[in-house]
TORPANU-336148 format. One record per residue (C-alpha): x, y, z; residue in three letters. Coordinates in pm, whole numbers, plus 50000, padded with zeros to 5 digits. Example, Ala and Ser with C-alpha at 12.3 -4.5 7.8 and 13.67 -1.06 7.14 Angstrom:
2
512304955050780ALA;513674989450714SER;
END
This chain:
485
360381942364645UNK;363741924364714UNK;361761892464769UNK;360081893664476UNK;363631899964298UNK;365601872264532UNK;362311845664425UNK;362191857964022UNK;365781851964035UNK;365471817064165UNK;362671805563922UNK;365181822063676UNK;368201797163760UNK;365551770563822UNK;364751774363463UNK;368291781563339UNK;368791745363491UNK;366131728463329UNK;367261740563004UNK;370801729763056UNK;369491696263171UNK;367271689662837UNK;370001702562632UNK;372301678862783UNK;370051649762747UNK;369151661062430UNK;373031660362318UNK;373051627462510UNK;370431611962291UNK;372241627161969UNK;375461613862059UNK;374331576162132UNK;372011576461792UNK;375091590861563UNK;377121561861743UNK;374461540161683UNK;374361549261313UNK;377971543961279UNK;378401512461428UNK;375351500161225UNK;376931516360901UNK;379931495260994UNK;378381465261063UNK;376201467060739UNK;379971473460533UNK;381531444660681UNK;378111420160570UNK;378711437060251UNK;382161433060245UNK;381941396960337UNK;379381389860114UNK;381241400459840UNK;384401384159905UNK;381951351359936UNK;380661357159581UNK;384281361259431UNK;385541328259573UNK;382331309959446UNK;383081325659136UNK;386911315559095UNK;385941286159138UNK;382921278358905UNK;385331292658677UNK;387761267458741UNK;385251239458763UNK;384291251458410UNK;388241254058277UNK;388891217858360UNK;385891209058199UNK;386531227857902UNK;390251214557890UNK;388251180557901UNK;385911182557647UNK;388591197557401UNK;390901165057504UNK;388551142257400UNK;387491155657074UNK;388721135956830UNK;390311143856505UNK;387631155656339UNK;385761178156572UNK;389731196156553UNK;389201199456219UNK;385871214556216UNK;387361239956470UNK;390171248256215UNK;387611254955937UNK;385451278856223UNK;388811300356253UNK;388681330956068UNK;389781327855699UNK;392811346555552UNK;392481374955350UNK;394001366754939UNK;396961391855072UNK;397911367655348UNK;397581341255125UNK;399471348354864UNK;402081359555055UNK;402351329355230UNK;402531310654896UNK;404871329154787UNK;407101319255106UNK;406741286855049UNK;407611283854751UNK;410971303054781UNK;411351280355093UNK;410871252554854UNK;413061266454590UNK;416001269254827UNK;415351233654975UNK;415711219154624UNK;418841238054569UNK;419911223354916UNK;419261187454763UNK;420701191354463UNK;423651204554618UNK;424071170454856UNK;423321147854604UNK;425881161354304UNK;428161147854631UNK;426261116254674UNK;426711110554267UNK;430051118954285UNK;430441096254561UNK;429121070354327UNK;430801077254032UNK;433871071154190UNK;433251033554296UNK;431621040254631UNK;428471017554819UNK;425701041354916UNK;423531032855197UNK;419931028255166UNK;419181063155312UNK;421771080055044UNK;420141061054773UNK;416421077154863UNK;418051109154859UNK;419441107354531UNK;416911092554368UNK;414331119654516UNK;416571146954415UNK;416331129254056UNK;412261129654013UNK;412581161954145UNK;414711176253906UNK;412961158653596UNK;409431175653771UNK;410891208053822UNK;411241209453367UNK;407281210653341UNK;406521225353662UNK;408971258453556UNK;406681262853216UNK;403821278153406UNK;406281301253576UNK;407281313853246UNK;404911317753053UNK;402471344453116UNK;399971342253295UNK;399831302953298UNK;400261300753672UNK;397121305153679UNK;396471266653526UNK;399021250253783UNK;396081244554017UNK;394091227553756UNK;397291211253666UNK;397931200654003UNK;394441183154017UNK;394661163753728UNK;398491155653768UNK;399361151954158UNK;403111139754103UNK;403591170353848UNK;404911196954195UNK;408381184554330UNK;408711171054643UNK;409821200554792UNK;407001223254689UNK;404501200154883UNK;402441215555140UNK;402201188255520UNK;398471196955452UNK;398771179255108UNK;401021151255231UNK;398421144455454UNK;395221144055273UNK;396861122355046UNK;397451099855360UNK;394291098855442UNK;393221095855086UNK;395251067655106UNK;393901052855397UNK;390421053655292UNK;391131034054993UNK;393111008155111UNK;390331000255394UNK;387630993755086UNK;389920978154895UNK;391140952555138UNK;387260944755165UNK;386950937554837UNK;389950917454788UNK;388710895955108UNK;385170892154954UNK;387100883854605UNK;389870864154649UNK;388080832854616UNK;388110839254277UNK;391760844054210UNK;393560821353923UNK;396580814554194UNK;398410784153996UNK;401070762754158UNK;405160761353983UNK;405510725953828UNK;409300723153915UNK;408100704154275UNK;408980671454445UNK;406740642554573UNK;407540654854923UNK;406290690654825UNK;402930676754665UNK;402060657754973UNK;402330689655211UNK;400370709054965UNK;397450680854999UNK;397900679255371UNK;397600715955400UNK;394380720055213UNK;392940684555358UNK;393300703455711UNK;392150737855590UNK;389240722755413UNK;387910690555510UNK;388840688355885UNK;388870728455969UNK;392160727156146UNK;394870754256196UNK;398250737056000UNK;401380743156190UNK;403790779156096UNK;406030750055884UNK;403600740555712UNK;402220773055583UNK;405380782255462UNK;406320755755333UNK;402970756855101UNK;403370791455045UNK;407090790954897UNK;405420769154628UNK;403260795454498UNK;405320820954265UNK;404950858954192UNK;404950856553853UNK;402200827853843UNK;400370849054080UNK;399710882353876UNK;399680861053587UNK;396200845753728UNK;394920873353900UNK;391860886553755UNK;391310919253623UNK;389240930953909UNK;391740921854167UNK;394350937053952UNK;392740967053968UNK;392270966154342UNK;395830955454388UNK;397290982454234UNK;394511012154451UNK;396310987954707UNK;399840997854639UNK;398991033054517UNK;399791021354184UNK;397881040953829UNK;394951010653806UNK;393831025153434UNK;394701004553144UNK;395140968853054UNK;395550936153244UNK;399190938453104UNK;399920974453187UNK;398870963553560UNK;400810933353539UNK;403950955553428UNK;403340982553685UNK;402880955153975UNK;405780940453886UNK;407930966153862UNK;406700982954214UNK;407130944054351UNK;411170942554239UNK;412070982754368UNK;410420964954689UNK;412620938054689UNK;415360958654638UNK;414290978654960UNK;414110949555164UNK;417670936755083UNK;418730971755180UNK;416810980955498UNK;418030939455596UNK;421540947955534UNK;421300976555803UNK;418860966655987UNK;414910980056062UNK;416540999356440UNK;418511019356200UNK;415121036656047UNK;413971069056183UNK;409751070756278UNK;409241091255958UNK;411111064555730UNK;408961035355919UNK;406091049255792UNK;407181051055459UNK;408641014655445UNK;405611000155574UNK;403201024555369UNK;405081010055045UNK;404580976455151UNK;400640979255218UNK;401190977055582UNK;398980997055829UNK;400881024555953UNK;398291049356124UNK;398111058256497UNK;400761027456543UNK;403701029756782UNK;407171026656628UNK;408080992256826UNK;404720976756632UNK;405840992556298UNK;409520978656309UNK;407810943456454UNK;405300944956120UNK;408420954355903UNK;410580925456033UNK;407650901755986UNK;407440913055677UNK;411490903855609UNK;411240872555773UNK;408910856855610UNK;410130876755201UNK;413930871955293UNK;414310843355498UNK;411660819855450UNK;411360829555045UNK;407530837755074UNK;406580855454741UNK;405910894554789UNK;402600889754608UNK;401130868454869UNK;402580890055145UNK;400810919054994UNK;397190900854951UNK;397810890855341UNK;399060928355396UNK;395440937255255UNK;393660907855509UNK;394990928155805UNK;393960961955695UNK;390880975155775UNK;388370958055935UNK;389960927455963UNK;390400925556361UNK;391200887356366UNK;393920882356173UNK;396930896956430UNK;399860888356226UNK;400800882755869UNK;400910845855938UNK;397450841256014UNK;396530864155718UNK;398750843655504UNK;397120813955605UNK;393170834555540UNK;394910836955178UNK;395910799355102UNK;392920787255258UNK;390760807255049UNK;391770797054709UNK;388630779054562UNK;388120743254453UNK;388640745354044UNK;392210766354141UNK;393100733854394UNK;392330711654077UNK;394640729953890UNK;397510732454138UNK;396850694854171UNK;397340687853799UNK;400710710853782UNK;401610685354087UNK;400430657453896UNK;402670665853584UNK;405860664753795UNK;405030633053917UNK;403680620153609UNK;400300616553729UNK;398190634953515UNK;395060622853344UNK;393820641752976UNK;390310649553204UNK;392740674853404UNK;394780683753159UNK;391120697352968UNK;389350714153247UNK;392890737853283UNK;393090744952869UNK;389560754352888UNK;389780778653189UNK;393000794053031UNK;391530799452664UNK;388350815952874UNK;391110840853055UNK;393030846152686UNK;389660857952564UNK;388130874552843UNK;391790899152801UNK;391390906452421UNK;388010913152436UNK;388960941452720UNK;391280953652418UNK;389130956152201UNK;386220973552377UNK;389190997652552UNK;389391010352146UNK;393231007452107UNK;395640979852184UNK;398570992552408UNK;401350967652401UNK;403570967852719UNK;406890951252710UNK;406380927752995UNK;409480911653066UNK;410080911653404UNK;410260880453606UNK;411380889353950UNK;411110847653998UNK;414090842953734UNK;415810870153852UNK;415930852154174UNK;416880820054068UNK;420040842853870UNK;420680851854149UNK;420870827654368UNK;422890804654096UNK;425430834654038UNK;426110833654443UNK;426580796554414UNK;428800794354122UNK;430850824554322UNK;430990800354614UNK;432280771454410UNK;435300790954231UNK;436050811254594UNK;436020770354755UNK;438410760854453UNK;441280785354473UNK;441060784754851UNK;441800742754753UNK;444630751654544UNK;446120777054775UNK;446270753055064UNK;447240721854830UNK;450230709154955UNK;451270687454683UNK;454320684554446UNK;454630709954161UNK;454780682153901UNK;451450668254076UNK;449730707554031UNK;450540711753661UNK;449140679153598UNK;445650684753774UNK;445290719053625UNK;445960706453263UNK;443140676453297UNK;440370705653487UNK;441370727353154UNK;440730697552974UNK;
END
């Protein structure tokens, strides 16, 4: 009985250890897979992880790859691409807008008070026997149109309801606002504007200006007619460049007032789109308003010469140069002030007439890629003046030197009576006759000129004689009775 006891007992331990064995292996087995688990769960986070972080840095920098070209793109867009983006934007609602009108317009308003505040000073400044310079001048005479605008302009701020015409207004009379009520979206379309019509009209006045009625001044010597024959023997018959002397000295013979008294009406017309001048009317309205925009020119040039073209700020380059039919856009400011003191060497000092310098002005615009300075366009201009308009420069030559034949003398009546008709037949088809009082010569004024400044010289040379004259009293008395006599 014990035995059996004593050997159940050892099967039961045997089995007690078996257990304990499997469980332990079994726990074994659990802990290595959980450990397993884990470290694959951590290896499969840090794959993730690094997979991620690869993704973001290819992304930052596709994303900078695309920002520079972006930034690209939009640098070489040109101007009007920029304004096609500008009309994309979102539009303003008629609150904003009017409310930004409105601040404009009181910013105007208190700008124009502003001006007419500095130039009662400027005109008091005058009024008491003071120069002005060039730049106080502009100002007072701006502040001047403005006030005589600001008289019409007020009348649809009155009267009822009649703002609501200013726009048509504005359409049909662009110099009606002030200057101070102008938008820099206005003052730039008209640039533009501007722009675009000078660049067909110079075309046209290259394609035309072989039939200009350019005449030549009669008041010439021998020595002048035979450089005017060599000049056109080298531009026509041989094809050779003349020399800078030359060309000048050919182109001082030709005279403003002979010029637009030639012209024809077409090229009238286009001169004055040229010079953003009214071209409606008659060939003597044009004539008058040519004239008149050609002496405030030479005014300006006297001026800016005085003080020099450095003393000019970027903005009043433009506007010098602008006035004078000189290509102004996407230019530097050293090439503008190098045009503009072409442009006074050759009015000022070498006496070229402004209407020539303006025709040559319209040779360089455009398309006209050749021509690099307003020599060589000057040169384009002489050279083009046709065979019948040589003959009759060549007959006013012949007169001086009394060389003339009656065959020359017809062929020039007959081509002047054709002109005197061809301009009252335009006033009679136009309905009315509008009679301009055309007396402007900016050549006489000139010559006025020029002889006051000599007669000024002789009586300043004169008394400086008599102040230094060292003779006897007796010897004085008696040479200033015989000069009164």
């Amino acid at each position: 009985m014990l035995r059996r006891i004593s050997q159940d007992s050892v099967k039961i331990n045997r089995y007690l250890g078996l257990v304990t064995k499997q469980q332990l292996a079994r726990s074994t087995i659990v802990a290595s897979t959980h450990t397993i688990a884990t470290s694959r769960r951590f290896h499969t986070r840090s794959v993730v992880y690094q997979t991620k972080e690869a993704e973001a840095k290819e992304t930052k920098a596709n994303l900078e790859k695309n920002t520079k070209a972006t930034v690209a793109e939009a640098t070489d867009k040109s101007e009007g691409a920029v304004a096609k983006k500008d009309d994309a934007a979102p539009k303003k609602t008629w609150k904003q807008t009017i409310k930004e009108g409105a601040q404009h317009y009181w910013d105007g308003t208190k700008l124009l008070g502003f001006e007419i505040k500095v130039s009662s000073k400027l005109a008091m400044k005058l009024a008491a026997g003071y120069e002005l310079t060039r730049r106080e001048k502009r100002q007072l005479k701006r502040t001047t149109q403005d006030i005589v605008r600001v008289v019409p302009f007020a009348m649809f701020l009155i009267i009822p309801f009649a703002e609501l015409l200013l726009p048509v207004a504005l359409k049909l009379f662009p110099g009606l606002l002030p200057s101070t009520y102008v938008s820099s979206n206005d003052i730039e379309k008209r640039a533009r504007n501007l722009r675009k019509t000078r660049g067909s009209v110079s075309s046209f006045l290259r394609d035309t200006v072989n039939e200009s009625g350019l005449t030549a001044p009669t008041n010439v010597t021998p020595e002048q007619r035979q450089k005017f024959v060599e000049f056109f023997d080298k531009v026509r018959a041989h094809g050779e460049k003349p020399s800078r002397e030359l060309l000048i000295s050919v182109a001082q013979m030709f005279k403003d007032d002979l010029v637009l008294d030639n012209l024809s009406r077409p090229q009238l017309v286009a001169m004055a789109k040229y010079m953003n001048l009214q071209h409606f009317g008659t060939n003597l309205m044009l004539r008058y308003s040519i004239r008149h925009k050609m002496r405030q020119i030479k005014m300006d040039d006297r001026a800016i010469y005085a003080e020099g073209v450095d003393s000019l700020s970027m903005t009043e380059l433009q506007i010098a140069c602008a006035s004078r039919g000189i290509k102004t856009h996407a230019l530097s400011k050293g090439r503008l002030a190098e045009d503009l003191d072409n442009w006074l060497e050759l009015r000022l000092r070498q006496k070229v007439p402004s209407t020539l310098l303006i025709l040559s002005s319209a040779f360089t615009y455009g398309e006209a890629d050749d021509l690099n300075s307003h020599y060589d366009a000057l040169e384009a201009v002489l050279s083009a003046i046709p065979e019948e308009l040589f003959h009759e420069a060549d007959l006013e030559y012949a007169h001086a030197t009394d060389q003339a034949t009656n065959k020359q003398r017809l062929e020039v009546v007959r081509e002047q009576q054709e002109l005197i008709q061809e301009e009252n037949q335009q006033e009679e088809e136009s309905g009315h006759i509008i009679q301009v009082k055309d007396d402007l010569n900016l050549d006489e004024e000139e010559a006025k000129k020029e002889e006051a400044k000599g007669e000024a010289a002789r009586v300043e040379t004169e008394r400086a004689k008599e102040f230094f004259d060292l003779s006897p009293p007796d010897v004085k008395e008696a040479k200033k009775a015989e000069k009164d006599k």
